[in-house]
C-alpha positions in Angstrom: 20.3 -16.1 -23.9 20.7 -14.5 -27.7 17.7 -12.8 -29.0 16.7 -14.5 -32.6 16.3 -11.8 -35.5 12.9 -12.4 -35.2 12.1 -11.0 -31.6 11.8 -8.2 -29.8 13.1 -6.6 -26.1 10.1 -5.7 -23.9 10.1 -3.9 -20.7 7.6 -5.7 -18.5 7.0 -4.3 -14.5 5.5 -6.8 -12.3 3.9 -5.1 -8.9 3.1 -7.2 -5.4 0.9 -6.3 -2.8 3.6 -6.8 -0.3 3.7 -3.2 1.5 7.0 -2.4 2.6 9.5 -4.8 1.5 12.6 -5.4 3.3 16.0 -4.9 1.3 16.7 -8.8 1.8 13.3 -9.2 -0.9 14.6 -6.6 -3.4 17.9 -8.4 -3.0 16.5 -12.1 -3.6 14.5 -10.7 -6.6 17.4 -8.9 -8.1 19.5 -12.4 -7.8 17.2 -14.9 -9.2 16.2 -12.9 -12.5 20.1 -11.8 -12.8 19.4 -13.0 -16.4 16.6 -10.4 -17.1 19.0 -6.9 -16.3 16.3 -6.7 -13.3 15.6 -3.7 -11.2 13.8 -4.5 -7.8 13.0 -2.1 -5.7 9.0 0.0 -4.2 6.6 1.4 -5.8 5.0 4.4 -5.6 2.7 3.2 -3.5 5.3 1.5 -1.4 4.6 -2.0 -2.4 7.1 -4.6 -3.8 7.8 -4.0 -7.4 10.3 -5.6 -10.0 11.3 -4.6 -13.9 12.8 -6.6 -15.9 14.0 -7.2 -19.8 13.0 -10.2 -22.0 13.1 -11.1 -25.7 10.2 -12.3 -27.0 8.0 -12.5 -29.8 5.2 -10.2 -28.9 4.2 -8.2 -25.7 1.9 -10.7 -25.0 4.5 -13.7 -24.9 6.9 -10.9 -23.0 4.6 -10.0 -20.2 3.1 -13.7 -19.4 6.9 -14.6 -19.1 7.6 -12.0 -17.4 4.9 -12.5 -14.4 5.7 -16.0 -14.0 9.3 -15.2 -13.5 8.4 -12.7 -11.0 6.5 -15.0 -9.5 8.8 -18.0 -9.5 11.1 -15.6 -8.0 9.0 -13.8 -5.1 7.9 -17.6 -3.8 11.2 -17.9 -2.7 10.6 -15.0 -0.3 7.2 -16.9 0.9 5.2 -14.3 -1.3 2.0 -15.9 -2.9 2.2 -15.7 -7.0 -1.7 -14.1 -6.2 -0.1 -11.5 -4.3 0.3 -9.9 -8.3 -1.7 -6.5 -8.3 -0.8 -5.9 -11.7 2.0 -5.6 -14.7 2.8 -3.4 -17.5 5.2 -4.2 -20.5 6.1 -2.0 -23.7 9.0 -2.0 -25.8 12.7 -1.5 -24.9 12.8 1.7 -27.4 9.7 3.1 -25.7 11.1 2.5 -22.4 13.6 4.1 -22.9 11.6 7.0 -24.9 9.8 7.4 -21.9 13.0 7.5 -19.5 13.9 10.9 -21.6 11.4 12.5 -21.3 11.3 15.0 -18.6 9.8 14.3 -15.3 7.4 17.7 -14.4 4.9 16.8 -11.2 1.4 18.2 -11.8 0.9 21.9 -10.0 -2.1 23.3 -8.7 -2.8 27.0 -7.6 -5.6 27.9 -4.9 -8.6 27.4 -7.6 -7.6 23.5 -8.4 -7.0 23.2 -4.4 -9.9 24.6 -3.5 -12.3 22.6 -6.2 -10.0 18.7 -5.2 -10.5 19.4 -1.8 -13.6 20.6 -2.3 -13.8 23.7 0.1 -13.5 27.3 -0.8 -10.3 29.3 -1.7 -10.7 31.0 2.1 -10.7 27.5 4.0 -7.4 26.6 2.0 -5.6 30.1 2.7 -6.5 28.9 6.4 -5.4 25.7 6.2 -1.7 26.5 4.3 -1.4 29.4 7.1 -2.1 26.7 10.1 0.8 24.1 8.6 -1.8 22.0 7.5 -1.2 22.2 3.6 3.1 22.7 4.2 3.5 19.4 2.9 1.5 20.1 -0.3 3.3 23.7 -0.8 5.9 24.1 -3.4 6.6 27.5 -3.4 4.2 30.9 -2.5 4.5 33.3 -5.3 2.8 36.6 -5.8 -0.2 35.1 -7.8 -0.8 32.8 -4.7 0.1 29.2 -3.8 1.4 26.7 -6.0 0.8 22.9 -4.8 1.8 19.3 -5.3 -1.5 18.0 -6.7 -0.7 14.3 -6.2 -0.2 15.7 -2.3 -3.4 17.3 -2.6 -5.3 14.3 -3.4 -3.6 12.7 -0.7 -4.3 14.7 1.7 -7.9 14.8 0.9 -8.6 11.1 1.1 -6.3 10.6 4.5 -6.1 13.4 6.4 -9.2 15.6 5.8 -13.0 16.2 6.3 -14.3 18.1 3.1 -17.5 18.3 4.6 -16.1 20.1 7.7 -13.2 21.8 6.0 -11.1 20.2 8.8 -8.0 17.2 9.8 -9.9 13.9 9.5 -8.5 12.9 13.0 -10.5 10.0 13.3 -13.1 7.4 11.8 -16.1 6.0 12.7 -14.7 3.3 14.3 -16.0 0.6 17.1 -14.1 0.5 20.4 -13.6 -3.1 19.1 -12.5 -2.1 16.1 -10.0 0.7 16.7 -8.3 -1.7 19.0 -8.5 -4.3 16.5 -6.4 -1.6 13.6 -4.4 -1.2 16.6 -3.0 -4.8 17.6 -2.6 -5.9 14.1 -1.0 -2.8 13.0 1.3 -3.3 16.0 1.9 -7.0 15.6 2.7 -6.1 11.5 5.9 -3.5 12.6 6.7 -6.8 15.6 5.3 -3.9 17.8 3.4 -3.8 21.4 -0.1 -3.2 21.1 -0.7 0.0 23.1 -3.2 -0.9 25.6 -3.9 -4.1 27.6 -7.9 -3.1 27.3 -10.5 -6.5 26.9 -10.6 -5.4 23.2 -7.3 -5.4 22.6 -6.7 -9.0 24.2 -9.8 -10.3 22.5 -8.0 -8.3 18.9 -4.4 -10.0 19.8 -6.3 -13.5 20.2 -7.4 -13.7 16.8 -4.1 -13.5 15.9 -2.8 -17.2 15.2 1.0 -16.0 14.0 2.8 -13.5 12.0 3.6 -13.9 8.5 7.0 -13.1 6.4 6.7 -9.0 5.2 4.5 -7.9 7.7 1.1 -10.1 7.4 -1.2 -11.7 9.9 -2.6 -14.8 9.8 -6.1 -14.3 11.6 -8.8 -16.7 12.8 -12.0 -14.7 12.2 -14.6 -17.4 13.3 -18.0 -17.1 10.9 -19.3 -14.2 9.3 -21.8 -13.0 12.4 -18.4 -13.2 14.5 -17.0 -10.2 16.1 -13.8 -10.8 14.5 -15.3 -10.9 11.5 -17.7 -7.9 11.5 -15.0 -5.9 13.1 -12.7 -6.7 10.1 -15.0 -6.0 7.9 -15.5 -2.7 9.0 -11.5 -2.2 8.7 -11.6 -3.4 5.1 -14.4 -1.1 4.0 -12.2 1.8 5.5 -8.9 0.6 3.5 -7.2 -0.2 6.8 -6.8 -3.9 5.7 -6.6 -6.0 3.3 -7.0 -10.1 3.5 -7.3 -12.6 1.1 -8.0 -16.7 2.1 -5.3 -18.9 2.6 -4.2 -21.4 0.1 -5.0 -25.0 0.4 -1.2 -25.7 1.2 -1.6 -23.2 3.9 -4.8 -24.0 5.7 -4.0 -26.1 9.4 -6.2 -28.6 10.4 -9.3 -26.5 11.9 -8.4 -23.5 10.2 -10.9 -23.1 7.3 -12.1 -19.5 8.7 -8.9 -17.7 8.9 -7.3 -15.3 6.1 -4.0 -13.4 5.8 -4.6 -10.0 6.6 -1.9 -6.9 5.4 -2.3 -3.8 7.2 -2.3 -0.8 4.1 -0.3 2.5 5.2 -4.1 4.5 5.4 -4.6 1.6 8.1 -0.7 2.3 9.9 -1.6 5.8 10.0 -4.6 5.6 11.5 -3.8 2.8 14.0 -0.7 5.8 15.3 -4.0 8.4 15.5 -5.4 6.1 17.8 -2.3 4.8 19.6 -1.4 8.1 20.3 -5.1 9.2 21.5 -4.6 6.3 24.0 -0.8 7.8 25.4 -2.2 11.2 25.7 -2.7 12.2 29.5 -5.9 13.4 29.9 
């Protein structure tokens, strides 16, 4: 399509909550909205994510477009237009402005590590000299550490206790519930759940089928159910996420169920415990 004299080429970045997208989604995306010089591929965060160019008269009129061609697009690959988590859109000359400007990661020496994980600058020496911190480390020099700080964050909200100063191994999770994380993080990756324990049978019954990209469709029953507490108690941790199904969706008898995503805290955490289970005693 030509652009009038009057309008204006916009950047606008549509983002999914679909976790993990297989190359076959990027490759649909990039297909349909082969008119838009599109660029499909994850986010940061790992979820689906698409860019794409439009004329237009405003940013506004740019980034409405540009969302409902994302979504018109991503249906095709049985992903919801509510799956949206958000969208950005600026001009092509700030684009690329932005693409030239040099890409520096933010550093942080043992006094930032020590205050964003929130222990003192002994506890992190301990922890870089145990391995704990190598994936945060970008170099030792003779002033002391220099880390990643996007790693440090990271590493504080997944993997550690500040209150303790040690690994956060675990949760403070129901028998119920561990073995719930566990049977839908297995049945996301079209894995075997680990153990054949009541809870996990009871977990893998609530299961009605798996969804395209890695989603559950679950029948949790009413709110004082243990299906429902226990997922409850997985969404307040950040192991899930669910929304309701649409009415299109909904089988006859089905009101109570939702479409539960397993986030990568919850995959993590579900291996923790897998493993725990494997381990000889």
């Amino acid at each position: 399509m030509t652009r009038r004299a009057d309008q204006y080429r916009y950047s606008v970045y549509v983002e999914f909550d679909v976790p993990n997208p297989s190359p076959d989604v990027f490759a649909s995306l990039h297909e349909k909205l082969s008119s838009y010089d599109p660029a499909a591929g994850p986010a940061e965060n790992g979820n689906l994510s698409v860019r794409m160019f439009i004329d237009a008269d405003n940013p506004i009129d740019a980034a409405a477009r540009g969302v409902e061609y994302a979504q018109a697009a991503a249906v095709k690959q049985q992903i919801p237009p509510t799956s949206v988590v958000g969208f950005a859109v600026m001009t092509y000359e700030e684009f690329n402005r932005q693409l030239r400007q040099p890409s520096l990661p933010k550093l942080a020496g043992r006094a930032e590590a020590s205050e964003i994980l929130g222990i003192s600058g002994t506890r992190v020496r301990q922890l870089l000299d145990d391995g704990s911190l190598a994936n945060c480390l970008v170099q030792e020099l003779a002033a002391g550490p220099v880390f990643l700080a996007d790693r440090l964050h990271a590493f504080r909200e997944h993997e550690h206790d500040a209150g303790s100063g040690r690994r956060r191994a675990d949760l403070p999770l129901s028998a119920r519930e561990r073995a719930m994380l566990e049977v839908f993080a297995a049945a996301a990756s079209s894995a075997e759940a680990p153990s054949s324990s009541s809870d996990h049978v009871h977990a893998s019954g609530a299961i009605e089928e798996g969804l395209p990209n890695g989603k559950l469709r679950v029948h949790l029953g009413p709110d004082d159910s243990p299906v429902a507490k226990a997922v409850q108690q997985l969404i307040s941790h950040r192991l899930i996420t669910t929304r309701h199904l649409y009415s299109t969706e909904i089988p006859p008898g089905h009101l109570e169920d939702v479409v539960v995503s397993v986030t990568g805290k919850g995959h993590r955490h579900a291996n923790l415990s897998a493993s725990a289970v494997e381990a000889p005693s």
